[in-house]
N, C-alpha and C positions, 0 to 999 in steps of 0.2 A: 504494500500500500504506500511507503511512505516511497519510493521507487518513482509510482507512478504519479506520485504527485511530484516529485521534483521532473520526471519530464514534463508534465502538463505546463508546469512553469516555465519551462527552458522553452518548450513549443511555444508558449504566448510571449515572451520574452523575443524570440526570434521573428514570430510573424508580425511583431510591432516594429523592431527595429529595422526590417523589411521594408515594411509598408511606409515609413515616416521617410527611408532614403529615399524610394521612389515619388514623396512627393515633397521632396525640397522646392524650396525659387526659385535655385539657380543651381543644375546638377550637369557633370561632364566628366567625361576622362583624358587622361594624361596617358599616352600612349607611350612618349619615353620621360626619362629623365630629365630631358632635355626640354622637353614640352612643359614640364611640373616646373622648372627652372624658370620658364619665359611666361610662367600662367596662361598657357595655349590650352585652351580644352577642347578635346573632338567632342563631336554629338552632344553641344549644350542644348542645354534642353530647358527650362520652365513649368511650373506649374498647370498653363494653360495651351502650350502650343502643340500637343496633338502628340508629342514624342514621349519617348520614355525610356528609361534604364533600370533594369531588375537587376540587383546583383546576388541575387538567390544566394543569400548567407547562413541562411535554412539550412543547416545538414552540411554544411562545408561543401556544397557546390562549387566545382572549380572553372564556371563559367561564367561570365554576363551575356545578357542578350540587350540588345539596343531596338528597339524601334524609331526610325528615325526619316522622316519624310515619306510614311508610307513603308520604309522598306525594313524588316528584319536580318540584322544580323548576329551574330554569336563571337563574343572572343573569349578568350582563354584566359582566366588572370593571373599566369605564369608569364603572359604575353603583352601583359598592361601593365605601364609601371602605377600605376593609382588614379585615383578619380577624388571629386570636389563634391560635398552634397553640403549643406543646412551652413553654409558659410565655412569649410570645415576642409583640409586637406588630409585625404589618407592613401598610403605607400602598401600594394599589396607585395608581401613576400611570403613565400611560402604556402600561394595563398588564402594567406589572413589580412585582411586588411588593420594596419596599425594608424591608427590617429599622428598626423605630425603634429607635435603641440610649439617644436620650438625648430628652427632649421639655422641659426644663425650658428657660426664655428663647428660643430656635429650638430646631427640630430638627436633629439630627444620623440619619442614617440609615448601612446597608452594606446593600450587596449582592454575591455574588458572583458575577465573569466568571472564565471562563476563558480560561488565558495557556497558550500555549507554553512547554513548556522540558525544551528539548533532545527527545528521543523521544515524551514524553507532554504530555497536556494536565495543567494543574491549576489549581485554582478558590482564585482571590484576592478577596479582602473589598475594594471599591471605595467610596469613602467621600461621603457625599453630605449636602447640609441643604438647610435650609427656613426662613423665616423666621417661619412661621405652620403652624395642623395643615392648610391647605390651598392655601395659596402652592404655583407650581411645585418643584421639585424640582432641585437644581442642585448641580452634583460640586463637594463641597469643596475650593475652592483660597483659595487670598489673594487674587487678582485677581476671583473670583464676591463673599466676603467682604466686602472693603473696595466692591463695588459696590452691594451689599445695604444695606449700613447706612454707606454716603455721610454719613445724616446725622449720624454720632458720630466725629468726629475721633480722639476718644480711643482707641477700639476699633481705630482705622485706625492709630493711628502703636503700639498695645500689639502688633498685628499681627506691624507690619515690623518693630518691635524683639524679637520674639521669636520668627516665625517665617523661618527664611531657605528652606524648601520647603514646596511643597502637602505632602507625605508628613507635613513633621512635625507639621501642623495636627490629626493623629490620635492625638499623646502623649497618654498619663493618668496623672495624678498620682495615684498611689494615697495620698499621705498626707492629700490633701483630698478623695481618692474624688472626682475628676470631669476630666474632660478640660480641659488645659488652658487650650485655647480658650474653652471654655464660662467658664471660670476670670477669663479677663480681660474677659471678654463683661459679666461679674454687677461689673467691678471698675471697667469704664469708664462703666459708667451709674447707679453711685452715688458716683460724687465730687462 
């Protein structure tokens, strides 16, 4: 029983976050890197103009389908570098689509798993970066971190000196508007 309640959740949990990308404002994909780079989006699309993009995240479907002036086609999201919905830029790897939340020096990205707790499921923000807009994808910790960028000492001891857990690597300093991290990242490679 309690099984099948947490998929009932995870079902309605999916066919909403479904249904809300397909009806963003302003929704399109980024075909490369390079496109996500120059804010180019193929098959933008709107609320009202007749198009549409499904990115069937239901079940871990590894395709989109585009309707787009009448015409249906299907790509691959091992084949798209990411798409734009609800004002929102996300980088499919693996494909999973990760949230960009920060792109300036690496990327920082989120996505959400869902956790246990206690009778229900619920869906937690799991924090991730990159060191480039196309380098893998790797859960931010201090130990992925300081292996990334080996070559800057600096960033490696501003690290351990200020972070004592993976969790806190996700503070933002709202008085300088930016994440921490990012914060000592921009302070260890200009001394």
């Amino acid at each position: 029983m309690k099984t099948l309640k947490v998929m009932i959740a995870i079902c309605l949990m999916a066919a909403f976050a479904q249904k809300s990308l397909a009806q963003s404002a302003v929704c399109g994909l980024y075909l490369t890197a390079d496109d996500y780079h120059n804010q180019k989006l193929s098959f933008k699309t709107t609320d009202n103009d007749g198009n549409s993009i499904k990115f069937n995240e239901f079940l871990g479907s590894g395709k989109i389908v585009v309707v787009y002036n009448g015409k249906k086609q299907t790509f691959y999201k091992s084949a798209v570098y990411g798409y734009r919905s609800n004002n929102c830029d996300y980088r499919y790897f693996n494909n999973t689509p990760y949230k960009v939340i920060d792109g300036r020096d690496f990327y920082l990205y989120s996505s959400p798993k869902t956790v246990q707790q206690g009778k229900w499921s619920k869906p937690v923000d799991n924090y991730y970066f990159s060191i480039t807009a196309i380098a893998d994808i790797k859960p931010l910790s201090i130990k992925n971190l300081q292996s990334a960028y080996a070559d800057n000492p600096r960033f490696k001891y501003l690290i351990e000196s200020h972070f004592a857990t993976d969790n806190s690597l996700t503070a933002y300093d709202s008085a300088v508007n930016e994440y921490k991290v990012k914060y000592l990242y921009e302070h260890s490679t200009s001394m």
